[in-house]
Structure formats: structure tokens, C-alpha cells
C-alpha positions in Angstrom: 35.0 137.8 87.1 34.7 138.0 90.8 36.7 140.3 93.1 36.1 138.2 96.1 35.2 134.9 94.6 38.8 133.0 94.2 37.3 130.5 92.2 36.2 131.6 88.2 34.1 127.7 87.9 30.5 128.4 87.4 28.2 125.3 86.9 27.4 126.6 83.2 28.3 128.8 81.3 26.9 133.2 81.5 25.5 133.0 78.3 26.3 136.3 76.4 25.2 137.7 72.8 23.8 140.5 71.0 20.7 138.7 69.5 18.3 137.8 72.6 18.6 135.7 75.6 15.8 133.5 77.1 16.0 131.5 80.6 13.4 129.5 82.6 12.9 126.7 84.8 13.0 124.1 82.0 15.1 123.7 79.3 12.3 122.5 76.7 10.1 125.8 77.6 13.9 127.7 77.1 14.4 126.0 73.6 10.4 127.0 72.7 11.4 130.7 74.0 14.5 130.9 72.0 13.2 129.5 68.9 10.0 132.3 69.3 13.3 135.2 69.0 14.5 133.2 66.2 11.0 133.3 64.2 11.2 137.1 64.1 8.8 137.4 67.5 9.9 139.8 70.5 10.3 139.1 73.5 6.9 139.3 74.4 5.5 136.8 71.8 8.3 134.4 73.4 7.1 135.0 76.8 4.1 133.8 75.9 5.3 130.8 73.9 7.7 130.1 76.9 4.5 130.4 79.4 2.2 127.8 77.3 5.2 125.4 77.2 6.3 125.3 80.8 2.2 124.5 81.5 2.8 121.4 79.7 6.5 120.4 80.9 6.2 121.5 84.7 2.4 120.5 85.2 4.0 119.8 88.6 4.7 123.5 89.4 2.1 125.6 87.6 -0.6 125.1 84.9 -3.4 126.7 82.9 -5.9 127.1 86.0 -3.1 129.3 88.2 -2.2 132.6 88.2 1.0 135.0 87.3 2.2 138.7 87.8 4.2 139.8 84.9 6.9 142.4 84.4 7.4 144.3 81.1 9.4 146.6 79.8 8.1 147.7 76.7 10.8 149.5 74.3 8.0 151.4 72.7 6.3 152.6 75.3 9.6 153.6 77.4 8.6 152.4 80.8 8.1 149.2 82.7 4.7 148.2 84.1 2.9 145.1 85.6 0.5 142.8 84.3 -1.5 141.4 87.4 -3.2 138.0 86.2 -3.7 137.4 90.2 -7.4 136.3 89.4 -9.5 137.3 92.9 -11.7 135.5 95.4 -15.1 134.3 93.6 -18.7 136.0 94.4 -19.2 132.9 96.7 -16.2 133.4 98.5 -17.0 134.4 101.9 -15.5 134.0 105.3 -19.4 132.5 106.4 -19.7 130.5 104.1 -16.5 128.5 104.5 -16.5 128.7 108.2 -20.4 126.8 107.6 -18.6 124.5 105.8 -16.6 123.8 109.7 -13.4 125.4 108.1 -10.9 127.5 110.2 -8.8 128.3 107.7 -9.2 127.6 103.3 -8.0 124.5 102.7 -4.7 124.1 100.8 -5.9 121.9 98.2 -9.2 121.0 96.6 -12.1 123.2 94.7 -12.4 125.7 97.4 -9.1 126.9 97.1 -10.0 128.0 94.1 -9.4 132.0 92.9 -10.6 132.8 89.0 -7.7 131.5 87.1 -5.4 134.3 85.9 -3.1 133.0 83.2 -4.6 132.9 79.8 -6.2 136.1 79.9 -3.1 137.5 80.9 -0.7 135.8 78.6 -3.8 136.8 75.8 -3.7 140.7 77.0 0.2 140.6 76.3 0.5 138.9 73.3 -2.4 141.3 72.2 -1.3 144.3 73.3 2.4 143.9 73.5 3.3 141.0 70.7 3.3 140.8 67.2 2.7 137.0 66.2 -0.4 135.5 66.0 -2.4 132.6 68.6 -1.4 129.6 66.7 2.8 130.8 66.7 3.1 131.0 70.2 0.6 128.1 71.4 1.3 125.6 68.6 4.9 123.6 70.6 2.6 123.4 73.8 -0.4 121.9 71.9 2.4 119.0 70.1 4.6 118.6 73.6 0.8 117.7 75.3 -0.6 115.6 72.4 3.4 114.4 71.7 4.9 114.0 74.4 7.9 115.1 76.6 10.5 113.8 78.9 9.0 113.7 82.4 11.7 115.5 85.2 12.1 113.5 88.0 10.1 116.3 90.2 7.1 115.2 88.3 7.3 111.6 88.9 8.2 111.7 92.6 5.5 114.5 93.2 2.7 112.2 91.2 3.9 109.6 93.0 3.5 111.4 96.4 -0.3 111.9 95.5 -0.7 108.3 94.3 -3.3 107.2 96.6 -5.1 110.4 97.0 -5.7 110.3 92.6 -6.5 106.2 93.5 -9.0 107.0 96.0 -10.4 110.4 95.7 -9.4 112.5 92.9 -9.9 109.8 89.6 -10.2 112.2 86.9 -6.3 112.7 87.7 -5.4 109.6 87.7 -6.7 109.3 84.5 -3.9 111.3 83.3 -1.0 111.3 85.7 -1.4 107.1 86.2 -0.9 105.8 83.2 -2.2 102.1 82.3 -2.5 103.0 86.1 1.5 102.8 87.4 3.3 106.1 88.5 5.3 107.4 85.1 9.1 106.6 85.4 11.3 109.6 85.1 12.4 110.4 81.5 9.0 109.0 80.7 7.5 110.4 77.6 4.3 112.0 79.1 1.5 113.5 77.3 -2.4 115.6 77.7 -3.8 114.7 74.9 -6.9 116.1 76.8 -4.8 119.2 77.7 -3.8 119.4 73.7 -7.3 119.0 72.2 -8.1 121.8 74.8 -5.5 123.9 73.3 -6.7 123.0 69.7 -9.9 123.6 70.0 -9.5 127.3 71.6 -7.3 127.8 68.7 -9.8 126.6 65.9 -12.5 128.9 68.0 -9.7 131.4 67.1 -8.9 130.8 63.7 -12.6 131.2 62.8 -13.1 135.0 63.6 -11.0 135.2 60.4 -6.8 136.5 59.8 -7.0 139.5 62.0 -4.4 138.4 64.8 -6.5 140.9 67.5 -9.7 139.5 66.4 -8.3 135.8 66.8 -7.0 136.6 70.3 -10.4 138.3 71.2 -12.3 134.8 70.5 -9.5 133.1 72.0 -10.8 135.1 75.1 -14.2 134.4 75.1 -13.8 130.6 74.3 -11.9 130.9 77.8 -14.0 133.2 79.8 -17.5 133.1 78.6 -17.0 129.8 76.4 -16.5 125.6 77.0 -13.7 126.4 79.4 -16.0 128.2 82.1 -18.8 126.0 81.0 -16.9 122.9 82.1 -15.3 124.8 85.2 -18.7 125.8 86.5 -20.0 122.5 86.3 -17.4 120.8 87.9 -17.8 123.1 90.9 -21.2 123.0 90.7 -21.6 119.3 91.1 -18.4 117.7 92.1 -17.7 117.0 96.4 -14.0 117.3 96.2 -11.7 115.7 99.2 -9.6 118.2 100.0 -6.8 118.8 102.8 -9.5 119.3 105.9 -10.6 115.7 105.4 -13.5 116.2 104.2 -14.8 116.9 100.9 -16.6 120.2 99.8 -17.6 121.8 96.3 -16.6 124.4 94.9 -17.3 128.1 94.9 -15.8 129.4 91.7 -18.6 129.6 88.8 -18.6 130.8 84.8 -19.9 134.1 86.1 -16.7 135.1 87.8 -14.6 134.1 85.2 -16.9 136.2 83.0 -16.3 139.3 84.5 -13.0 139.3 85.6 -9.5 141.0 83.1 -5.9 141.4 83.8 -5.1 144.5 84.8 -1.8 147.1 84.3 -0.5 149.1 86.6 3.2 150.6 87.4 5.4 148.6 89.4 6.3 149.5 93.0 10.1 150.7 93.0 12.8 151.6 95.3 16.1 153.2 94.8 19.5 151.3 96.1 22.2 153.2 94.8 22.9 153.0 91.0 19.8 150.4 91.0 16.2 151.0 91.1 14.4 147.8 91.6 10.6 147.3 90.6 8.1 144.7 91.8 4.7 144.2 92.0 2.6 145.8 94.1 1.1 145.0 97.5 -1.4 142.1 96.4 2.1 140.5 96.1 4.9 139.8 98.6 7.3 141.9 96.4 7.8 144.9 98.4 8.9 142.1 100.7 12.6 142.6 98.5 12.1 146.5 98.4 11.8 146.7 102.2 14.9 144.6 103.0 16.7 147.1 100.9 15.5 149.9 102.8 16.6 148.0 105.7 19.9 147.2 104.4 20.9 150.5 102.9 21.9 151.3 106.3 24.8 148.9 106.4 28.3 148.6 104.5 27.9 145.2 102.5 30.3 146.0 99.7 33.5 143.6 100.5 31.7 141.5 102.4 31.9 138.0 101.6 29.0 136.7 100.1 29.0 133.3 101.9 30.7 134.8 105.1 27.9 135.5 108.7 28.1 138.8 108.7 26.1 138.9 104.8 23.9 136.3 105.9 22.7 137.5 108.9 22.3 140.9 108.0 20.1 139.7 105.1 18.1 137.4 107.3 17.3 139.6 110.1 16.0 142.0 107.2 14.1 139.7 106.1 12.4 138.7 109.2 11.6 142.2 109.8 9.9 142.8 106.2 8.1 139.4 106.5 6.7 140.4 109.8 5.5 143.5 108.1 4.2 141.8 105.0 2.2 139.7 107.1 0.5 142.6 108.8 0.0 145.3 106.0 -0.4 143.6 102.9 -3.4 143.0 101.1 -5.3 143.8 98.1 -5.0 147.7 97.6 -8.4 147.7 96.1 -10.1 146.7 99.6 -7.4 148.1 102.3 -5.2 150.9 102.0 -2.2 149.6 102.6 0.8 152.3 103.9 3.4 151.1 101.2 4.8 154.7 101.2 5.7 154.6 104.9 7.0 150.8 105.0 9.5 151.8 102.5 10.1 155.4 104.1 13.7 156.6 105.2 12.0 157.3 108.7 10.5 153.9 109.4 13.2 152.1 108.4 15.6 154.2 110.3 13.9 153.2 113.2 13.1 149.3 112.1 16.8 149.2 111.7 17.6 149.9 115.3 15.7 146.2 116.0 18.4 144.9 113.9 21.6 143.2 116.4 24.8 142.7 114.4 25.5 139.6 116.7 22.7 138.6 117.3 19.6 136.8 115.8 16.3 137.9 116.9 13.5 135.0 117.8 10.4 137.0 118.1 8.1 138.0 115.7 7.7 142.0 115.2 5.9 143.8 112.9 6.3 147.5 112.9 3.4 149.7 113.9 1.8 152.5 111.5 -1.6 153.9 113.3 -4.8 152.8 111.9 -3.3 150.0 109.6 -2.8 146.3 110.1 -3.8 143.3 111.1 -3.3 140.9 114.2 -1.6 138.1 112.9 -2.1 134.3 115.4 1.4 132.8 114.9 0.6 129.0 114.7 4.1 127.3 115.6 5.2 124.2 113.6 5.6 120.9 115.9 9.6 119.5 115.3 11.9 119.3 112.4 10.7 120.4 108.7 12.3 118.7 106.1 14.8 121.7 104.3 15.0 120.0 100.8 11.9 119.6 98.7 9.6 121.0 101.3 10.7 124.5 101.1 14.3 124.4 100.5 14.6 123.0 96.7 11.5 125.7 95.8 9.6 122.3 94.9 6.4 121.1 96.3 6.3 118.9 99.8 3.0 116.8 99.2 1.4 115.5 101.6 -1.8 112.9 101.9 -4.4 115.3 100.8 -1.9 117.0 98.2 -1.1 120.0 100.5 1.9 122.4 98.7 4.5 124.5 99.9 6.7 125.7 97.7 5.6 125.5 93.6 5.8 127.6 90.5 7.9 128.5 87.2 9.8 131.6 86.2 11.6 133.1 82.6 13.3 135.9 82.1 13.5 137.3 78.3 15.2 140.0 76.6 15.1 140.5 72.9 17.5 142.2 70.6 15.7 145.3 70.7 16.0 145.5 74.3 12.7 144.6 75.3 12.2 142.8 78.6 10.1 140.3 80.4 10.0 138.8 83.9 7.1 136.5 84.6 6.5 134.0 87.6 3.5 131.9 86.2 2.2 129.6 89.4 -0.9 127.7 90.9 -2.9 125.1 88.9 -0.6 122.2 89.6 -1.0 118.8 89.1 -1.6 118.4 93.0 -3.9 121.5 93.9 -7.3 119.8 92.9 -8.3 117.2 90.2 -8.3 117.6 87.1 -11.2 118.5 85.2 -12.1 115.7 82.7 -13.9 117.8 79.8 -10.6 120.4 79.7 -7.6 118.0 80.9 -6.7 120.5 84.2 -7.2 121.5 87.1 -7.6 124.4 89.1 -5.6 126.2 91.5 -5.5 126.8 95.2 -4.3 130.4 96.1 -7.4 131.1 98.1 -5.7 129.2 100.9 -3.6 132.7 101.3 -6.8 134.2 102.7 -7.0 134.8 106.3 -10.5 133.9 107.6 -11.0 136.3 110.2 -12.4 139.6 109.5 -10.3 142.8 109.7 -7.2 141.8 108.2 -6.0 143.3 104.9 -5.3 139.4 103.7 -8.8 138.8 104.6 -11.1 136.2 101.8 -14.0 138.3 100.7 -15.3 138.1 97.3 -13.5 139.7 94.6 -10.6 140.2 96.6 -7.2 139.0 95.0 -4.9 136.9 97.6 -1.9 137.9 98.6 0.4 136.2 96.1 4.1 135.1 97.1 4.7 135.3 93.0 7.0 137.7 92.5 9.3 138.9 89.3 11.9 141.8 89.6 13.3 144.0 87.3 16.2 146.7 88.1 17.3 149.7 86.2 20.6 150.6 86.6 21.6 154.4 86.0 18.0 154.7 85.0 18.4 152.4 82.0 16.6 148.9 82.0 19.0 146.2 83.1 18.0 143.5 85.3 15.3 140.9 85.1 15.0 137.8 87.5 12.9 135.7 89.8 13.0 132.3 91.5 9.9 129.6 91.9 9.5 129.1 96.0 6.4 129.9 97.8 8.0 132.4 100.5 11.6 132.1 99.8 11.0 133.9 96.6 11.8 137.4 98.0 14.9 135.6 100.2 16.5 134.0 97.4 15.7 137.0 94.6 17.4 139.5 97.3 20.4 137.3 98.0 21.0 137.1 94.1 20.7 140.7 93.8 22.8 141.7 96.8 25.8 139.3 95.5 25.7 140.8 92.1 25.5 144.2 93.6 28.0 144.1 96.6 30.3 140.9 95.9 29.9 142.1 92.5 29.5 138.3 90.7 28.2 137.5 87.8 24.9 136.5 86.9 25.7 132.9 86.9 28.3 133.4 90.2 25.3 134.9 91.6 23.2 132.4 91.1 25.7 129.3 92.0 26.6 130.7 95.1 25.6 128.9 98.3 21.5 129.9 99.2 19.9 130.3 102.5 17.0 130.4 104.2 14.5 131.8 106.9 11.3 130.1 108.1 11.1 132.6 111.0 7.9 134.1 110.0 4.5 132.6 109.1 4.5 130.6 105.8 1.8 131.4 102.9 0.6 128.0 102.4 -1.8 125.7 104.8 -1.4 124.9 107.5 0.1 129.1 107.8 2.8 128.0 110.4 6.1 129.3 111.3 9.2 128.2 113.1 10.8 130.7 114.8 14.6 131.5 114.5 15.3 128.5 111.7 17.5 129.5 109.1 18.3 126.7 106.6 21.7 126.8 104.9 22.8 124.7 102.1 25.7 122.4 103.0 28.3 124.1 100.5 27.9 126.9 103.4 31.7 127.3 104.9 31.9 125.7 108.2 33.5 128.4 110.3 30.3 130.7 109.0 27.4 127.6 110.2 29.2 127.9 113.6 29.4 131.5 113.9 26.0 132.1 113.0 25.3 129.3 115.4 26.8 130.9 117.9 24.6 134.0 117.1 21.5 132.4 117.8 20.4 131.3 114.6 18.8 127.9 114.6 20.0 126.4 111.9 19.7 123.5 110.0 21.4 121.9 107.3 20.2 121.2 103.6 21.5 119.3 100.8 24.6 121.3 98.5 22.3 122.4 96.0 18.9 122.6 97.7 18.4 126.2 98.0 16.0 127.7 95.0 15.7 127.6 91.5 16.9 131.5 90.1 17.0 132.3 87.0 18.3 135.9 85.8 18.7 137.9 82.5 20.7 141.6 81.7 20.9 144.1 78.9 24.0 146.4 78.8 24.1 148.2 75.5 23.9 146.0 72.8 25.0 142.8 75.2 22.8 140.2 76.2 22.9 137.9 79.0 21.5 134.8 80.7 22.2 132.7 83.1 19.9 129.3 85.0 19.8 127.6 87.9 21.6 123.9 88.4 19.6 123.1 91.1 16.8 121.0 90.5 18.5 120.0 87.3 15.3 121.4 84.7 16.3 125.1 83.9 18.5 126.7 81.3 19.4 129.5 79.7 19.9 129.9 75.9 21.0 132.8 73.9 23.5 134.2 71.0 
């Protein structure tokens, strides 16, 4: 229990237990995970299972044409390490040829947005290499929810029906599947792909006919997806389809079977940083990630413990952190295969030392400021947004804002897992949505639109060129605590992620709440900095509060400078967070948005 928080309700329960816990954005995808533990699978075969599921069940917030970075932490192997399925920029992909095409910046939705999609042969590489079941045990509950059926969330139904006229008019292949007998689907509809699902079947038949060996299965599995129908039909759509996208206009697509040929997952070790008994590990510096790691640096320089969690003084600190490691991520980060990006210094005693000084303990900083390390960087134009953003379901509810063209901010799915032998997974799966482009009639989806993170000017380490992987805003977490694996945890939410993942940790941490405490407490936000998604704006100074936010702390942070607006109570993010303490297990979900869960014994 809480030392500072008077009041021991939590909306649901931390689950505890000694067998396995599983938590993600929706409770069906939860139930699939669980039930993948209770087959005898790890926690890696449930990942996957879990992953497949929450395609089927959030096509709203990710599907099988996006992209995910995954954590693991692998009991066999003793360590933790990242699976980057960020798939990069296609061969095509060049700043000319898009600004030929009369674009200024990638357009948010549509077939240029397009990067080679990373999920399958990610989730493929970790069930290979890290799972023990075979195809048809971990994709078999997403094949019969798509051909079956499953309750549609309300998210789904509003987001469709935000898109309505642009499937009507331009985009008819998704109509065909997301207007059926041509009306938007109620909520609590029973929705089905049955394209999506013989999709599914027929990649695991492909499968199933290299013979028993469950490596050999996988390996066709692969090649039916890469170098089979799936970039058969993909290449041809982009080949020959004029897409409207967000510009107004309509444009075809880059993205061909050749890139999706030649491109694999990759492993590497996560990016840490050390925070007292904690060392937290995110994905490296294609991702915002560090984001979190650098507002730690920043913070370690302050006294949070004892402060309350919902009082100014926490949120400010946090913010003006953040504003400072945003700034920075804006300027540095990039793919470290095409810029050398100076991750050592950002998270260096001596920088921050000195980025802390910019920090005012009364007072909330407007301007922009990135720090300075010679011979790195990039000159970001800040593009101001015109009046008052909508907090809740544009950015505040970690859901997508649609708008006429099917622009997003804001999208994406996350589960934690961790089995009984203390294995671990943290996994942000994203991209692909139902509203990024249309869907591509042979294969029942469509692709995904994290290109529109490239910068079109040249010299910037965010920079499109071919082969290059976007900056994601994906971005899983893991902590060790007294060197032993402990934490797992993420949040959906375009930018926010790294707010709302380091206000989680830091109330765990300092207030010392549980897990579900944690995660109930009221949320916040910053829009101070340049967003991710089209049109790339920011609005200097905003900070969005939930309304469950104490009065007397909205007026002194007010009175600080903040410009601050108000959201719904329960607007702010979607968390979900799992732990491992000896032989204990624990869990806990999100209320907010009413679709996640946690599950465990």
C-alpha cells in the first residue's frame, strides 16, 4: 500500500501469483496470452499469441502491415536484448522523389507513408528463436476471432466512423470491410476479416507443408510473407494503385516485393541508464526511448521521494524534463546506422549537470532548446499549431484523432508478459491501422504510415533516405532492480509514450505505489515540443492535465506559467505494467479507454 496515497481503492485489482501474469490493451488479446501460459508455452510463445490477437481486436490501433520494437529478457540467455522490427524507408524512398511528387513533408496517411512492415518477421524471429510452440498454437485464436468474430470496442466504431466518407469516396477496398452491408458497425458489434483470416490460414498451410519441424514451419511461414503472396500482393498494390492520401492528392506507392525481400529483424542490447536501485532499458536511438532515460538523468538531480505524486512541484519537474529531452530527441536522434548519434553524452553526468541548470523550479519554460554537442544535430523548423487541440482522443486518451484524409496522432497496442520461469516480454506493436491507407483486397490489410516521421530536408539525422528506419515513438521499458529483472511496461500514445511510461515509473519509484496505484493515478501531459505525426506541429508551453488533477495543483502550476488545459478524468494514456520479485508475479491494466486487462494466478 501507499505511504502517501490516503486512499487504498484502485480501479481493479494488482493481480498477484506465482504462475505467470499477462497484460495488454485488450482483454480478449489478455485472455489469448494467458491461455498460451496455460498450454505449457513461455512467455515468449504468448507474446506472440497476444501480438496476432490484438491485430485482429484493435485493427484500429495497429495491424499486420506496422511495426514493433520488442523487449526480452531471456532466462536462458541471462540478459535482456531488443528485437527491432522498425522495418526502414523503401529503395524508392527519397527526399526527390517525394518532393517531385509537390510534397513538403510525407504525408500522414496513404501508400507513401509506407516503411517495409516489421511485425511478422519479428514476431516469427521470436517465436523461432526464443519460443517453443509451433505456428499454428500461437496464430490459431487470431485466425478464428477474424473469420469468427469479436466484440467491436467502441474506439473502433467511432474511429471507422470518423473515416466514413474517405473509405465511401476514396479508399473502397476498406469499406469493403469496415462498412458492413455498407452502415458504420455499432459498438459491441461482432466484427470479422474473413479476408484477414484466410490470409492467416493460408500462411499457415504454406507452413504446415515444409513438414513437423516447428523451425522449418516458421522458415516457410517467412518466405510466404517476404518473398511469397503477401509481397506479391503488396507490390502490386503500390505498383498500380493512385492512393488519396492526407496532401489532397493521390500518389502511389513506393514500397515494392524487393524491399520486403531483403529486409530481417534485427537484435541488439538495449540502451540503459542507472537511477538508483533501478536500471532502466529501452530501445535504442531509432526510437524515442532514450527520451525516458534522459529525463532521468535530468531528474536525478532533484529530491522527489515524498513528494506527492499529484502535487506541482512532481509535475513540473517531470515536465520541464521532458521538454528538455524532447527538444534533444528532436535534434539527435536518428537511425544509428546512417548518423552517429552522441547517446553517450546526452545521457552523460556532465551534460545533464549543465541541462539541469535550464531547469526553474517555479517556473515553466516556453521556448524550445535543444542542447548543443559539436558536430551533431539537426535544425529543427518548429511549425506552431493554430488554437485549441482537442486533449481527449486526439492525444490525450493515447487513441487516434482522425481527420478527413485519415490523418493519426496517437495509435498503437502494448503487453507486458512474464512467465513462471521468470521470463519477460515488453512489446509495443503499432502502425498498419485501419486508418493509415486502404486495405489491400487480395490480403485483407493495409499498410502502415511511419515514413511520415521522416524529415524531408537533407542533413538531419531523422532524415527519409532509403533504407533508413524512422524514428519510432514505440517504445517498451524494462527495469532491473538490484541488478535482477523486475519491471516491464509501456503505454500506446504517439509522443506521450515516454511522458506517461516516466510518470508510472517515477510514482512507483518515489511515491512508492503499486503497480495498479501507479497506473490509476491522475496523468499529464506536454505538447510543448514538435509532435511525431503530420502535420509535425507543436504548441508551446501546453500541458494537459486530467481533471481528477487537485485544484490547488491546476492553479499553482497556472500560476507557474504552464498553459494548461483541461482533459476528461480518465483521458490520459492507456499503461499497462508487469513485475517479478522472487517467485511473485504481478500485473496490473489500464481503466482508461475501457479495452485493457490484466490476467494472472
Amino acid at each position: 500500500m501507499s505511504n502517501i496515497n490516503p486512499d487504498p481503492f484502485t480501479t481493479r485489482p494488482e493481480i498477484e501469483g506465482t504462475f505467470g501474469v499477462v497484460t495488454s490493451t485488450h482483454w480478449i488479446a489478455t485472455a489469448v496470452g494467458m491461455a498460451t501460459l496455460e498450454k505449457g508455452g513461455n512467455a515468449f510463445d504468448a507474446g506472440v499469441a497476444t501480438a496476432f490477437t490484438l491485430q485482429v481486436v484493435e485493427p484500429h490501433l495497429n495491424g499486420p502491415g506496422g511495426d514493433v520494437p520488442i523487449i526480452v529478457h531471456d532466462v536462458k540467455r541471462g540478459k535482456s536484448e531488443v528485437i527491432c522490427g522498425q522495418g526502414p524507408a523503401p529503395a524508392k524512398a527519397t527526399i526527390a522523389h517525394y518532393r517531385s511528387e509537390g510534397l513538403e513533408m510525407v504525408p500522414g496517411t496513404g501508400l507513401l507513408a509506407a516503411c517495409v512492415p516489421g511485425t511478422f518477421e519479428s514476431w516469427m524471429l521470436l517465436l523461432r528463436d526464443y519460443g517453443t510452440m509451433k505456428l499454428r498454437d500461437v496464430l490459431e485464436p487470431a485466425i478464428a476471432y477474424a473469420r469468427d468474430g469479436y466484440p467491436l470496442v467502441e474506439r473502433a466504431s467511432a474511429t471507422i466512423k470518423t473515416v466514413e466518407q474517405l473509405f465511401r469516396k476514396y479508399w473502397t477496398t476498406s469499406a469493403d470491410v469496415y462498412l458492413p452491408g455498407g452502415e458504420v458497425p455499432k459498438p459491441g458489434t461482432i466484427f470479422t476479416n474473413r479476408k484477414l483470416a484466410e490470409t492467416y490460414t493460408r500462411i499457415l498451410t504454406e507452413a504446415e507443408s515444409a513438414g513437423h519441424d516447428r523451425v522449418a514451419q516458421i522458415e516457410r511461414a517467412r518466405q510466404a510473407w517476404s518473398k511469397g503472396f503477401i509481397a506479391e500482393a503488396i507490390d502490386k498494390f503500390c505498383r498500380t494503385q493512385e492512393v488519396m492520401d492526407v496532401s489532397g492528392s493521390p500518389h502511389r506507392g513506393v514500397l515494392s516485393a524487393d524491399d520486403m525481400a531483403r529486409w530481417q529483424p534485427t537484435i541488439e542490447a538495449p540502451l540503459t541508464y542507472d537511477y538508483g536501485r533501478y536500471t532502466v532499458q529501452k530501445a535504442g536511438v531509432w526510437s524515442q526511448g532514450p527520451v525516458m532515460l534522459q529525463q532521468l538523468a535530468l531528474l536525478k538531480g532533484f529530491e522527489l521521494d515524498g513528494l506527492d505524486p499529484a502535487g506541482p512541484d512532481f509535475i513540473h519537474l517531470q515536465i520541464e524534463a521532458a521538454k528538455l529531452a524532447y527538444a534533444d530527441r528532436e535534434t539527435f536522434y536518428g537511425d544509428p546506422k546512417f548518423t552517429d548519434i552522441p547517446i553517450e553524452t546526452l545521457l552523460s553526468d556532465a551534460y545533464n549537470n549543465e541541462r539541469r541548470k535550464l531547469i526553474s523550479k517555479d517556473k515553466a519554460s516556453l521556448d524550445f532548446r535543444p542542447g548543443s554537442v559539436e558536430g551533431f544535430g539537426g535544425v529543427v523548423k518548429l511549425r506552431h499549431a493554430e488554437g485549441h487541440r482537442e486533449a481527449v482522443g486526439a492525444m490525450g486518451a493515447g487513441e487516434p484523432t482522425v481527420g478527413r484524409f485519415g490523418e493519426v496522432r496517437g495509435d498503437t497496442v502494448h503487453f507486458d508478459i512474464i512467465d513462471k520461469a521468470g521470463n519477460m516480454i515488453s512489446a509495443t506493436p503499432s502502425g498498419g491501422w485501419l486508418q493509415s491507407s486502404p486495405v489491400i483486397p487480395e490480403i485483407g490489410f493495409c499498410l502502415g504510415s511511419r515514413a511520415q516521421m521522416f524529415w524531408l530536408e537533407e542533413n538531419h539525422p531523422a532524415s527519409l533516405a532509403p533504407g533508413k528506419r524512422p524514428r519510432t515513438t514505440l517504445s517498451p521499458t524494462m527495469a532491473l532492480r538490484d541488478g535482477e529483472p523486475y519491471l516491464s511496461w509501456g503505454s500506446p500514445g504517439g509522443d506521450q509514450q515516454d511522458q506517461w511510461i516516466t510518470q508510472f515509473f517515477l510514482r512507483h519509484v518515489h511515491a512508492r505505489l503499486n503497480l495498479q496505484e501507479a497506473i490509476d493515478a491522475p496523468a499529464w501531459h506536454s505538447e510543448h515540443f514538435p509532435i511525431s505525426f503530420w502535420p509535425r506541429t507543436s504548441r508551446p508551453g501546453v500541458l494537459v492535465l486530467e481533471n481528477r488533477v487537485p485544484k490547488s495543483t491546476i492553479d499553482e502550476l497556472k500560476r507557474r506559467g504552464h498553459v494548461v488545459e483541461i482533459g476528461p478524468d480518465w483521458s490520459e494514456g492507456r499503461l499497462t505494467a508487469a513485475s517479478k520479485v522472487g517467485a511473485r508475479r504481478r500485473a496490473a491494466a489500464n481503466p482508461r479507454g475501457m479495452q485493457g486487462y490484466a490476467a494472472g494466478r
